[in-house]
Structure formats: C-alpha cells, structure tokens
FIKOLZA-1660 file (N, C-alpha, C; in steps of 0.1 Angstrom, whole numbers, plus 5000, padded with zeros to 4 digits):
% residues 220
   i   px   py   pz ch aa at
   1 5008 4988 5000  A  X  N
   1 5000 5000 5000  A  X CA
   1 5009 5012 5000  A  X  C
   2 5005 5022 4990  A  X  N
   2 5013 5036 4992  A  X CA
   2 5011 5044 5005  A  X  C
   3 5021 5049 5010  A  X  N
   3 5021 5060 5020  A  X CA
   3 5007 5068 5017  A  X  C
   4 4999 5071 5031  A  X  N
   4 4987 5076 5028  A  X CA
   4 4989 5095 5034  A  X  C
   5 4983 5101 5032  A  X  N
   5 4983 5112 5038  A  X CA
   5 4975 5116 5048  A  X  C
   6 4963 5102 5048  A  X  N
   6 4951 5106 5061  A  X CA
   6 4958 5106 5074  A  X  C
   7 4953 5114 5081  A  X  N
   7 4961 5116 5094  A  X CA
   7 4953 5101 5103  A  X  C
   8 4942 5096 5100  A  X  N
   8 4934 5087 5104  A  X CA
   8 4938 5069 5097  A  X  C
   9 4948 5076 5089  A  X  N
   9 4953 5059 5083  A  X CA
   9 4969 5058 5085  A  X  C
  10 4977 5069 5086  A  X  N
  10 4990 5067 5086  A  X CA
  10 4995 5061 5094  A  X  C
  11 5004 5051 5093  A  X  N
  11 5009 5042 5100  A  X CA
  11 5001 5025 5106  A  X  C
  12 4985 5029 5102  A  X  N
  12 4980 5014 5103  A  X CA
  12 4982 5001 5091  A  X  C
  13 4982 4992 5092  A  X  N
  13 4983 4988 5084  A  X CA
  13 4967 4973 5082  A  X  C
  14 4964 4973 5071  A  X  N
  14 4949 4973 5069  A  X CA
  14 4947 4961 5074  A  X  C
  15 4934 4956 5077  A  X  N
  15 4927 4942 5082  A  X CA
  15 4918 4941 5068  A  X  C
  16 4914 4929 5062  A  X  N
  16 4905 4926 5055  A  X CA
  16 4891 4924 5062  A  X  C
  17 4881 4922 5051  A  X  N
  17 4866 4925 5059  A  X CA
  17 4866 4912 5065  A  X  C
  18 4871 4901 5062  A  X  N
  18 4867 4888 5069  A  X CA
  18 4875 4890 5084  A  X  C
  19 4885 4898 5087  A  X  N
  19 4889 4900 5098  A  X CA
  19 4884 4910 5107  A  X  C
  20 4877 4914 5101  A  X  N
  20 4871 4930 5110  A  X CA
  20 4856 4924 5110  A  X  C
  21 4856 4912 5103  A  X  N
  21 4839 4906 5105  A  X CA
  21 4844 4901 5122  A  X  C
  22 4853 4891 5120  A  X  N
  22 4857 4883 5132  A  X CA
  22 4860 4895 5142  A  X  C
  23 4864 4907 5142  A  X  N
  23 4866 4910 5156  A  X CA
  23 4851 4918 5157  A  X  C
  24 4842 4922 5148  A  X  N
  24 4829 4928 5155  A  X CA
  24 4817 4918 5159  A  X  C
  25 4820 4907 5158  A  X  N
  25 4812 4897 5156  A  X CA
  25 4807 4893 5175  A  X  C
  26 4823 4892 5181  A  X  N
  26 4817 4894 5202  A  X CA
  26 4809 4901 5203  A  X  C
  27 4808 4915 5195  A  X  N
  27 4801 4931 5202  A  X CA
  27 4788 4923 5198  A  X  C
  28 4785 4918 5187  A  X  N
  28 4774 4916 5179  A  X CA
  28 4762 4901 5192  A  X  C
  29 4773 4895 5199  A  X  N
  29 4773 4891 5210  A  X CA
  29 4769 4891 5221  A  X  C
  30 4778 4903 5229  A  X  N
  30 4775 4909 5240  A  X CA
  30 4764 4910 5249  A  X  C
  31 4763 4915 5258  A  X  N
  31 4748 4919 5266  A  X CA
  31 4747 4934 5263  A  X  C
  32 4759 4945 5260  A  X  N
  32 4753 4956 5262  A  X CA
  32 4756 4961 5244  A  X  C
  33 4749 4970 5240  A  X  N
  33 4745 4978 5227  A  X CA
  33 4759 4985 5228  A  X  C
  34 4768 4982 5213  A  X  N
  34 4779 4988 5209  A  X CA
  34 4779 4990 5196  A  X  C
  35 4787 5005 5194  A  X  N
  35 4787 5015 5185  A  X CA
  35 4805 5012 5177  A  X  C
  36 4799 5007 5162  A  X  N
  36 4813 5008 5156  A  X CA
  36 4812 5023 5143  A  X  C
  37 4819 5029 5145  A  X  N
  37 4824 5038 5132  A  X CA
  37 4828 5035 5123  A  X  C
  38 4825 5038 5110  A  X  N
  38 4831 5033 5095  A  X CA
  38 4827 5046 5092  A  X  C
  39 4845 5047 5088  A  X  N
  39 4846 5064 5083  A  X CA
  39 4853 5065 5068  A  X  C
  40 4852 5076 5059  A  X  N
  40 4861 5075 5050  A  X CA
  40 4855 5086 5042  A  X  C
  41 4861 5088 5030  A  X  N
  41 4854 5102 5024  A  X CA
  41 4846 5098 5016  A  X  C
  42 4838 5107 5007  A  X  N
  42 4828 5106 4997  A  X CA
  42 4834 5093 4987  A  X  C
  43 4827 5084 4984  A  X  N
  43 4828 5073 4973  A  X CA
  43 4837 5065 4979  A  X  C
  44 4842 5066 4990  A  X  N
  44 4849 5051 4996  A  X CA
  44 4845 5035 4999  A  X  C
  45 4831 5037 4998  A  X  N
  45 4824 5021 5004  A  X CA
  45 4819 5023 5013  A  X  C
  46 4818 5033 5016  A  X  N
  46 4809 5026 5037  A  X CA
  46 4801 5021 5029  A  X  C
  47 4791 5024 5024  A  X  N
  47 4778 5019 5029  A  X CA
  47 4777 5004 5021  A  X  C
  48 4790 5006 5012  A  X  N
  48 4791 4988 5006  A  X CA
  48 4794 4982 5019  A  X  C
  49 4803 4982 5023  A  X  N
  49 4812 4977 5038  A  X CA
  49 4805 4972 5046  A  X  C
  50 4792 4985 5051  A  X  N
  50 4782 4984 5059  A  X CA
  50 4777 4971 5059  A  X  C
  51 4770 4973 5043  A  X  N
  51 4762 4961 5044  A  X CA
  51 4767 4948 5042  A  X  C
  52 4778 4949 5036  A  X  N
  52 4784 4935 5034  A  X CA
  52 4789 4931 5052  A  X  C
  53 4791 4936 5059  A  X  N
  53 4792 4931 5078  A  X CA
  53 4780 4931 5079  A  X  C
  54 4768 4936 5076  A  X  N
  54 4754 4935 5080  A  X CA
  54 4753 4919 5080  A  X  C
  55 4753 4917 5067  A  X  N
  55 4748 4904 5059  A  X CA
  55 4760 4894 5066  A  X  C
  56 4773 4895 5069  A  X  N
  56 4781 4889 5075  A  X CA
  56 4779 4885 5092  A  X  C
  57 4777 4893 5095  A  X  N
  57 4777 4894 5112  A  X CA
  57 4759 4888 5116  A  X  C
  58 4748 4890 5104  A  X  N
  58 4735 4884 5103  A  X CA
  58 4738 4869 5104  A  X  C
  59 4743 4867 5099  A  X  N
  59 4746 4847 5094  A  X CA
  59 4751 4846 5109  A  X  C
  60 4759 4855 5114  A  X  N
  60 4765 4846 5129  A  X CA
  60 4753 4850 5139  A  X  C
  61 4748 4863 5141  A  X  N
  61 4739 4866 5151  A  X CA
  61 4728 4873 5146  A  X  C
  62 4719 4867 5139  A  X  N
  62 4707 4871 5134  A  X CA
  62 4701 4882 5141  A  X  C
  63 4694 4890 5133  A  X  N
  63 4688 4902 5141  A  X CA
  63 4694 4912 5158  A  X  C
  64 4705 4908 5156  A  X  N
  64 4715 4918 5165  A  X CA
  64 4722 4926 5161  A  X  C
  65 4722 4932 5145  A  X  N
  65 4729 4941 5140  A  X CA
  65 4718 4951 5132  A  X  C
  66 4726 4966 5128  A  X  N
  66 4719 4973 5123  A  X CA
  66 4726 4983 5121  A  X  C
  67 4726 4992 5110  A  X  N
  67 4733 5003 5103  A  X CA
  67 4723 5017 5108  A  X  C
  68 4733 5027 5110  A  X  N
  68 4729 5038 5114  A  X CA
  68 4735 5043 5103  A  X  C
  69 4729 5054 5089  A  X  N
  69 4741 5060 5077  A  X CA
  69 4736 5077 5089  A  X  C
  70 4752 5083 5082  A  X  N
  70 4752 5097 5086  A  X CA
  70 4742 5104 5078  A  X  C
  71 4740 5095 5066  A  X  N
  71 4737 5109 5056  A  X CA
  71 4722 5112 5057  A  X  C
  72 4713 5102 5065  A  X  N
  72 4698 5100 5067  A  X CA
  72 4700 5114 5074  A  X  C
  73 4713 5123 5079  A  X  N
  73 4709 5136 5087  A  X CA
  73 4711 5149 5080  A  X  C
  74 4712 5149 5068  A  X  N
  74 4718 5157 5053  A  X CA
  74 4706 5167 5062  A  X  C
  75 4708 5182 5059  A  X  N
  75 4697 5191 5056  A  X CA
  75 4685 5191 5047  A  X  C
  76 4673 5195 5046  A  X  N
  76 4667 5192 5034  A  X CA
  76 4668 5203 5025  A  X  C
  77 4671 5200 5013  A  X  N
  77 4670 5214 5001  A  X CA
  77 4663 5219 5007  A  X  C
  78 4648 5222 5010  A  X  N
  78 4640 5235 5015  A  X CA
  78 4647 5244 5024  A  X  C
  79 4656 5239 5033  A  X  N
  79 4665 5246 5042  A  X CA
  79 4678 5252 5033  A  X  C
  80 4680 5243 5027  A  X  N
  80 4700 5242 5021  A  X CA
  80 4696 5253 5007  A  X  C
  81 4683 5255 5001  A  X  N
  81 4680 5266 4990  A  X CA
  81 4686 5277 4994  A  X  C
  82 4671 5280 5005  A  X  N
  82 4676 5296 5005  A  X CA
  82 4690 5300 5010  A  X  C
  83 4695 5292 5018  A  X  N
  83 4703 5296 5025  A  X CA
  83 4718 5296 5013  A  X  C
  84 4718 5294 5004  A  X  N
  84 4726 5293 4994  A  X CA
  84 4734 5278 4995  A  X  C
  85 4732 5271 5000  A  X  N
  85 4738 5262 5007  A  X CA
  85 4739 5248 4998  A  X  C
  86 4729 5248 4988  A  X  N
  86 4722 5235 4983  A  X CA
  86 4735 5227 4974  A  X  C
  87 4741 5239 4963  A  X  N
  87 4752 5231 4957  A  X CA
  87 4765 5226 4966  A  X  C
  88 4767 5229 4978  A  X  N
  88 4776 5219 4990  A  X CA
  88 4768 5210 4996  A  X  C
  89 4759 5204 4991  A  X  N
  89 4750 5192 5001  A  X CA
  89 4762 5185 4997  A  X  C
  90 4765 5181 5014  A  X  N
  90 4776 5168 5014  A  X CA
  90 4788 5172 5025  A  X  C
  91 4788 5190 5023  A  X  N
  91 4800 5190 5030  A  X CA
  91 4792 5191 5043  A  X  C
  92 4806 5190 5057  A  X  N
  92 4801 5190 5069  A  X CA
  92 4787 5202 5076  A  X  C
  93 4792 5212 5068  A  X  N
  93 4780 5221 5077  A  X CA
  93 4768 5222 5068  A  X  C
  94 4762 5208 5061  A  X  N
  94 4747 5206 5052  A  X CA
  94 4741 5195 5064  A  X  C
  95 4754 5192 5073  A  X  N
  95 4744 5181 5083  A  X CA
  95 4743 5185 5095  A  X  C
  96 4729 5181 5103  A  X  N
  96 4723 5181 5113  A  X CA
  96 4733 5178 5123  A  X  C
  97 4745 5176 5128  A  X  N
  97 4750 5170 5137  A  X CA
  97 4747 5171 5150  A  X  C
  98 4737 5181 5153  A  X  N
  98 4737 5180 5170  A  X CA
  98 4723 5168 5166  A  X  C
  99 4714 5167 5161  A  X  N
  99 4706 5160 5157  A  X CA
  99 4708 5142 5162  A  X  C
 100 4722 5145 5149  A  X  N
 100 4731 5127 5143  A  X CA
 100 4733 5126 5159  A  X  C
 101 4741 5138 5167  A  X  N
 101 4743 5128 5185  A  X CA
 101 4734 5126 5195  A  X  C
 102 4722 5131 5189  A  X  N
 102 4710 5133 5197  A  X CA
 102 4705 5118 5197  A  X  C
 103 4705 5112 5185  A  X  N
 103 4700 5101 5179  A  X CA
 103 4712 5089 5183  A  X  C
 104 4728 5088 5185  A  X  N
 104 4735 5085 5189  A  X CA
 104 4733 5081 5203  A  X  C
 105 4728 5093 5212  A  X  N
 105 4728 5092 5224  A  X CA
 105 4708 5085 5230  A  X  C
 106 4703 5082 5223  A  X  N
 106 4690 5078 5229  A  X CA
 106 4691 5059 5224  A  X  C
 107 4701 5059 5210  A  X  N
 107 4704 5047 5214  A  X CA
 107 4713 5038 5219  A  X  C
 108 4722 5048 5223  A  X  N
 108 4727 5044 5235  A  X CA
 108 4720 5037 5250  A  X  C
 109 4713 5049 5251  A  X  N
 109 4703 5046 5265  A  X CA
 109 4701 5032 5263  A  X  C
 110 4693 5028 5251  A  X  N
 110 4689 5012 5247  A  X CA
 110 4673 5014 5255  A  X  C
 111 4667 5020 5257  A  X  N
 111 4653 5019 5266  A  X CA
 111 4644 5021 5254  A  X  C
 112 4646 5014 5243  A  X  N
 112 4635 5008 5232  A  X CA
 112 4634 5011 5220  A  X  C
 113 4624 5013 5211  A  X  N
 113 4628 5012 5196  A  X CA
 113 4634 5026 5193  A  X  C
 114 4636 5034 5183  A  X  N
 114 4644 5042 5181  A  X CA
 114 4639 5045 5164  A  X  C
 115 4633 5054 5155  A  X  N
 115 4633 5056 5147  A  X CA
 115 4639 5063 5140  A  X  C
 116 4649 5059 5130  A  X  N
 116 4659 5068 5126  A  X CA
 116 4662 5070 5110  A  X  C
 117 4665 5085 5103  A  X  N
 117 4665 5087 5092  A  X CA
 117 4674 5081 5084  A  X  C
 118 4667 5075 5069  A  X  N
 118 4678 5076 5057  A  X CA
 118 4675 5080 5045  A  X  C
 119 4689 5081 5038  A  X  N
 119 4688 5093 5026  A  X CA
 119 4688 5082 5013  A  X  C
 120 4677 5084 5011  A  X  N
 120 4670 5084 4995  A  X CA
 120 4676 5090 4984  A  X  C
 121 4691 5080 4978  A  X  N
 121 4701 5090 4971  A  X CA
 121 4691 5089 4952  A  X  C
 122 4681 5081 4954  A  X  N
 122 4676 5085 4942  A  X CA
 122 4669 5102 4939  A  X  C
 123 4662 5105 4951  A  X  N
 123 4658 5118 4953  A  X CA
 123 4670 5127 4961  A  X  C
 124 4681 5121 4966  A  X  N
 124 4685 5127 4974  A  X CA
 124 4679 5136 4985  A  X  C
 125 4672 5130 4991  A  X  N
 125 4666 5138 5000  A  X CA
 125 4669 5126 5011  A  X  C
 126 4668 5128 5027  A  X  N
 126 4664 5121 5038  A  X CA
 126 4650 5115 5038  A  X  C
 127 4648 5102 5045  A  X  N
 127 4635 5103 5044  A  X CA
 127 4636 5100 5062  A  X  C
 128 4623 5106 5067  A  X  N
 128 4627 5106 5083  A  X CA
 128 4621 5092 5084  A  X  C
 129 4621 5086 5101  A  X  N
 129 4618 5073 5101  A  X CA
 129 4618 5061 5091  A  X  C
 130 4625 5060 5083  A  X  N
 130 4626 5050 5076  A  X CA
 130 4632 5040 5082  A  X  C
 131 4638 5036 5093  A  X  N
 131 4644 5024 5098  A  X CA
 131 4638 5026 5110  A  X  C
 132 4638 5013 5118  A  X  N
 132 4635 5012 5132  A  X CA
 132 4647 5004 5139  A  X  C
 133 4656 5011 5151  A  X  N
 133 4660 5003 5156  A  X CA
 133 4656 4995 5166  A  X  C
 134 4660 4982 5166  A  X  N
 134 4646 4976 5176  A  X CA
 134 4657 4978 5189  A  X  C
 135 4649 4968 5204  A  X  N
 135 4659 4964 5215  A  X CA
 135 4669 4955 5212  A  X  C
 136 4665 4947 5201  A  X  N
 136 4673 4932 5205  A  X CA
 136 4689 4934 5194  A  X  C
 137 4689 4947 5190  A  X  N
 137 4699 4955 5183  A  X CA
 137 4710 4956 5193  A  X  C
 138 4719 4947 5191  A  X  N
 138 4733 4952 5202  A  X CA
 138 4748 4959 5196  A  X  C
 139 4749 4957 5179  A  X  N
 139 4756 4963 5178  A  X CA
 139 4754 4973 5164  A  X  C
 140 4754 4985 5163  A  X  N
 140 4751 4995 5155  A  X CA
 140 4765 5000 5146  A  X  C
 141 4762 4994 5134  A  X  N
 141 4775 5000 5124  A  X CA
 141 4768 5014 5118  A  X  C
 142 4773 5023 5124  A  X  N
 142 4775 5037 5125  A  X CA
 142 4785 5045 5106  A  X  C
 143 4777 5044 5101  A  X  N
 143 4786 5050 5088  A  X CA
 143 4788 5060 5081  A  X  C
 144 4800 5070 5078  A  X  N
 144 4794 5084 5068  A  X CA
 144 4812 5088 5070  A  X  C
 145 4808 5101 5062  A  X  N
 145 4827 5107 5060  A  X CA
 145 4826 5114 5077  A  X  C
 146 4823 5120 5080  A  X  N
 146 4832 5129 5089  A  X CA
 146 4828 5125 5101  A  X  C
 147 4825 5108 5110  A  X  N
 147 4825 5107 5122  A  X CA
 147 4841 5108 5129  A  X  C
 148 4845 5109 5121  A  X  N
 148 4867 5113 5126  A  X CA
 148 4864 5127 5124  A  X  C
 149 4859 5133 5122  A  X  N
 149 4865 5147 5115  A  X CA
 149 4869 5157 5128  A  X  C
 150 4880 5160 5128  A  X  N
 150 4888 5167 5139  A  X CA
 150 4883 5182 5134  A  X  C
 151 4871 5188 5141  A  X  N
 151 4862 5193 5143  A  X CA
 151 4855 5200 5152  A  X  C
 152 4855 5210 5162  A  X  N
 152 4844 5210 5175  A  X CA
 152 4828 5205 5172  A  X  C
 153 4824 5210 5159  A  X  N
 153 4814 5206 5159  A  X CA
 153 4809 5187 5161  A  X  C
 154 4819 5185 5155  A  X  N
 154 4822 5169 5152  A  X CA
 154 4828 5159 5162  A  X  C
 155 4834 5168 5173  A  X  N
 155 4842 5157 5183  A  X CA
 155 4829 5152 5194  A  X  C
 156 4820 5162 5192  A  X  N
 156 4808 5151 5208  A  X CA
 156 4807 5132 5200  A  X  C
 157 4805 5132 5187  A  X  N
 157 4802 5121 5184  A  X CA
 157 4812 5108 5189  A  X  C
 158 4827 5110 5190  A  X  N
 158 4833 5102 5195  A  X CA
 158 4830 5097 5208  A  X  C
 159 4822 5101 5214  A  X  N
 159 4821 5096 5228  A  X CA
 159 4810 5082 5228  A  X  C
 160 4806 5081 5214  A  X  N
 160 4792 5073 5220  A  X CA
 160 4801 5057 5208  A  X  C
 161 4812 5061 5200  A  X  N
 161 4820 5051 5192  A  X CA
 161 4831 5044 5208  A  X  C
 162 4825 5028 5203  A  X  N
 162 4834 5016 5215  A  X CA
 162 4845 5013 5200  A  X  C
 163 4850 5016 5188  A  X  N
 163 4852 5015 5178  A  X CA
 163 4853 5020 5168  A  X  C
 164 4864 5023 5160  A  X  N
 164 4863 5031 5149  A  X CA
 164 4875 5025 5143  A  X  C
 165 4865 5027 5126  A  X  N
 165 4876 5022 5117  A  X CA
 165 4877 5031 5105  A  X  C
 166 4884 5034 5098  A  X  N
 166 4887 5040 5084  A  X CA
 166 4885 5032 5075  A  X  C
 167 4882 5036 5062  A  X  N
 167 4884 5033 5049  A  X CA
 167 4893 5038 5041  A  X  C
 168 4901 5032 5033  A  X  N
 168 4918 5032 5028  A  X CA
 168 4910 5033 5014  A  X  C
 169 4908 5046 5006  A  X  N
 169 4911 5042 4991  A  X CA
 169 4920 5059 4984  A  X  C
 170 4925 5054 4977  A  X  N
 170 4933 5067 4971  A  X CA
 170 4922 5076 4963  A  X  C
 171 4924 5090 4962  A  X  N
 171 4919 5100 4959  A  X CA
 171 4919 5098 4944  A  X  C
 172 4925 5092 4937  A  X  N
 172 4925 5091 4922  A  X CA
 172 4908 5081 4920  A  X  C
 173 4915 5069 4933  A  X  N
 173 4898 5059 4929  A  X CA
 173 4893 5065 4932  A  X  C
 174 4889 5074 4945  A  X  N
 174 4877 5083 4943  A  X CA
 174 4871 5090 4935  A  X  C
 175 4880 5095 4930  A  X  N
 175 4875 5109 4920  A  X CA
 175 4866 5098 4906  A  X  C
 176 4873 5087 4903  A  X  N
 176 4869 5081 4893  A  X CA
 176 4855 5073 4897  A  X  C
 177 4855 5071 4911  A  X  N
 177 4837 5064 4913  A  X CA
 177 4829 5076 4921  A  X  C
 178 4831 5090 4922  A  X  N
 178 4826 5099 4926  A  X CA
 178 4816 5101 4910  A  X  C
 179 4830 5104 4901  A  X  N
 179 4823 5104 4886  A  X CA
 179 4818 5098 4879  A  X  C
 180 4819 5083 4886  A  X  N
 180 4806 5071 4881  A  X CA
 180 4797 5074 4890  A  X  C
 181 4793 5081 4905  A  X  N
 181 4780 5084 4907  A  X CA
 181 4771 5094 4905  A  X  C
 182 4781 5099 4894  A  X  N
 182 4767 5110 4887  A  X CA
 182 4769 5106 4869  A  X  C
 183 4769 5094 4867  A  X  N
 183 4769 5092 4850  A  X CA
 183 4753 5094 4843  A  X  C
 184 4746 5096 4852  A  X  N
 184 4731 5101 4846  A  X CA
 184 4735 5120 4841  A  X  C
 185 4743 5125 4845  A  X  N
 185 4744 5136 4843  A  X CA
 185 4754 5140 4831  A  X  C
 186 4750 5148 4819  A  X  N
 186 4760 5150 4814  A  X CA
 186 4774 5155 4813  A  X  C
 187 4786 5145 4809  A  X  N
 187 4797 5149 4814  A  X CA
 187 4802 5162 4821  A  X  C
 188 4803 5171 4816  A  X  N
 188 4805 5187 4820  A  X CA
 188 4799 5189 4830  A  X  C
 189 4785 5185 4834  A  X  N
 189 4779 5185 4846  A  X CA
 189 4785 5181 4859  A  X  C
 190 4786 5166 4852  A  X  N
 190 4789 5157 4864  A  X CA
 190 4807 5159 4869  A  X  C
 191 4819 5166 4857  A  X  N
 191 4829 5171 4865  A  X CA
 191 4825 5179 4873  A  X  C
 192 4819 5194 4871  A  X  N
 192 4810 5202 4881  A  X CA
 192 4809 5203 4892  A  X  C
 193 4801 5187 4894  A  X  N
 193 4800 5188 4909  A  X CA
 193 4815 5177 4917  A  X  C
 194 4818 5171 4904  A  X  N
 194 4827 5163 4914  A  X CA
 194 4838 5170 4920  A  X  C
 195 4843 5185 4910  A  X  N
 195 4854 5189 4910  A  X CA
 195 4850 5201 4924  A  X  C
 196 4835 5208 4921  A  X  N
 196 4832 5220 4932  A  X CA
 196 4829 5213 4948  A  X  C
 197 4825 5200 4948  A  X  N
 197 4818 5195 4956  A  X CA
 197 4827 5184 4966  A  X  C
 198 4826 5172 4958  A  X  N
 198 4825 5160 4958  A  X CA
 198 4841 5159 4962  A  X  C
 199 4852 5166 4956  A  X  N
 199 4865 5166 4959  A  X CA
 199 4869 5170 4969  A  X  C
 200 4861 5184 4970  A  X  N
 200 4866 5190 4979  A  X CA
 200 4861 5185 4992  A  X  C
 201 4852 5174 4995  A  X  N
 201 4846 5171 5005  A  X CA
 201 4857 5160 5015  A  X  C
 202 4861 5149 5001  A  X  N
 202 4869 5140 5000  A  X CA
 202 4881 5142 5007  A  X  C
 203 4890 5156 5001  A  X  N
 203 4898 5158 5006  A  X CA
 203 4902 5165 5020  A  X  C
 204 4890 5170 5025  A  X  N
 204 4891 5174 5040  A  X CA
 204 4884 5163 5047  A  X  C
 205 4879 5153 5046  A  X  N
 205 4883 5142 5050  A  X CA
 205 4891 5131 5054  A  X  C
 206 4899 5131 5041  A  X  N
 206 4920 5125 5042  A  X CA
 206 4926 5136 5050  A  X  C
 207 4922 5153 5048  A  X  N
 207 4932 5157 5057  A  X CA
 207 4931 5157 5070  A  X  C
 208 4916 5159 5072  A  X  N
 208 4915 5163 5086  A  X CA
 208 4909 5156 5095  A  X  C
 209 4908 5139 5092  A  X  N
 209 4899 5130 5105  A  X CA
 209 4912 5126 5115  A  X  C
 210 4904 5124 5125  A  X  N
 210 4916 5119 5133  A  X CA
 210 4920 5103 5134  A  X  C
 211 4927 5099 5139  A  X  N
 211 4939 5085 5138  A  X CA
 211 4923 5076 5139  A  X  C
 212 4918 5065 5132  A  X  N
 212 4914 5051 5136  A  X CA
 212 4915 5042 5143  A  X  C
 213 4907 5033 5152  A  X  N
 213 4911 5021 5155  A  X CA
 213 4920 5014 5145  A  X  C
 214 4908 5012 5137  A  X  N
 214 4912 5000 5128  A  X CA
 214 4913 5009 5115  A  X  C
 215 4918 5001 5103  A  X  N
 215 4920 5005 5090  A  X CA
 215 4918 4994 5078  A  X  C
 216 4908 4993 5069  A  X  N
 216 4906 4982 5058  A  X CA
 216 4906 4990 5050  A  X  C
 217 4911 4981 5042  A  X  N
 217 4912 4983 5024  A  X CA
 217 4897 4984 5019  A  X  C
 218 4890 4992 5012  A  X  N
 218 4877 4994 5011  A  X CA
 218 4871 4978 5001  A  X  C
 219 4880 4972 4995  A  X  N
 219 4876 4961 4989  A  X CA
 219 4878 4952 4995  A  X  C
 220 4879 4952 5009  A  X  N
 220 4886 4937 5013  A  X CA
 220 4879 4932 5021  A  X  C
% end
C-alpha cells in the first residue's frame, strides 16, 4: 500500500473485511448495545462495507445488527436553498449533527425502539423514520465521512463510538467512482459537481479526520 496522507490511516496497516467481521462479531454478541464507526470520504464504500458486515455478522447473530448511515441527517433542500447552501450538500456544515448525536445518544440509552432517518440518494433527500431500531439490536455500524473529522462541531460524536475504523482508498479511485456516481448527468455536469463538491469534501476528509482504531482496504 502507498504511503497515505490521512492523518486517520497513517501508520495502520489494513485488516481485511473477513477479519474485521471476526473481531465485531463478540460486540454483535454481547449483553450491552455497541457502536462501531466506518469512516472515509465521499465514494469510499461505507455503505458497501456496511452492508456486506450486516449480511456477515446476520449469518452469525441474526437480528442483533443494524446500520445507522450519517447521511439520513443531510439538511433538506428547502433549508440548504435559501440559505445558498444547496450546491455543497455533502459538506460537513449541510448536516444536522447536534441532531446525528442526539440520535446516537437515545440509542445508546437502549430503553427501546428508536426511529431513525435515511437518505434516498435516488431523490437525494432524507427520508425521516425509515428504519426502526429495535431492542434486541446490540451492535450499531455507525457509517458516513466525517465521524473522525477533527472538528468541534464533530468531536461530541466520538464519545458514544466503543470503535472506529477507516476506509483506505486513494483520491484518484475516488474521484473516478465519485464520477461514476453521477453518469446520469451530462459529462460537463457531472465534472461540476465532482470537482466544486465532491473533491473538495473527500479531501478534507483525508486531511482532517483523526487516527482510527482500525483500517481496511475498502475492497477487502
């Protein structure tokens, strides 16, 4: 692996998913409700990652797992319009975050179901309650770019993570599956946003999250 620049990967050296299944797999276990982080920037995999340990960690401990995404806390255009805000949906200050630890911290408590938002990237919008966490949920894979992000706004979240891991992909694959997630758009377009948006999100990301537990190769 090349020398990385993320302040959040430098010096780890990566676990594959079959190994990072086997060490979340006790939490998945446990008696008490634990919080893993999967961090990385725009177009890295979480939410592949996510669900491939969903579906992994399901076959060992059926219905004890469940995905929290960050992005279910996006702002909604009607807010991010006026405020001129709409063409940066993605960077950190388009999200809810006192909201994201509000929602962190009630399931924590664990004193019962929990209804929590996700984002409808066909509309891009959030949809509210669209998931339910139930009780018998003990471990919550927690996913989005900036739960590392060395931050004030962003550091309360570390308190409710027993866990955190990074995602390792270089800025070149990004930029190239950032630009395969807008191929409905015409090219000129879709540089547009990758170049005003999408990069610049990425790259304060790599620069500015802080060190990881763990670190995996996004394909592995």
């Amino acid at each position: 692996m090349k020398p990385t620049d993320d302040p959040a990967m430098r010096g780890r050296t990566p676990i594959t998913r079959a190994a990072l299944t086997e060490r979340l797999a006790p939490l998945a276990a446990g008696p008490s409700r634990c919080f893993v982080a999967l961090a990385g920037p725009p177009g890295a995999g979480k939410s592949t990652l996510a669900e491939a340990l969903l579906a992994d960690l399901s076959r060992i401990h059926p219905g004890r797992v469940a995905i929290l995404p960050m992005d279910g806390f996006h702002y909604d255009d009607l807010w991010l319009e006026p405020q001129g805000m709409r063409p940066r949906k993605g960077a950190p200050f388009t999200f809810d975050v006192r909201g994201f630890a509000a929602t962190l911290a009630r399931l924590r408590a664990d004193d019962g179901p929990v209804a929590v938002p996700v984002f409808d990237r066909a509309i891009e919008i959030a949809r509210a309650g669209a998931r339910i966490i139930d009780p018998a949920i003990r471990l919550v894979l927690v996913e989005g770019n900036y739960l590392l992000l060395d931050d004030p706004e962003w550091h309360p979240l570390a308190a409710h993570f027993d866990l955190t891991v990074a995602l390792d992909v270089p800025l070149s694959e990004l930029e190239r599956r950032l630009l395969d997630r807008w191929r409905d758009l015409p090219p000129a377009e879709a540089r547009l946003k990758v170049e005003a948006n999408d990069l610049p999100n990425a790259r304060l990301v790599v620069s500015s999250s802080r060190m990881a537990d763990l670190l995996v190769k996004a394909d592995g």
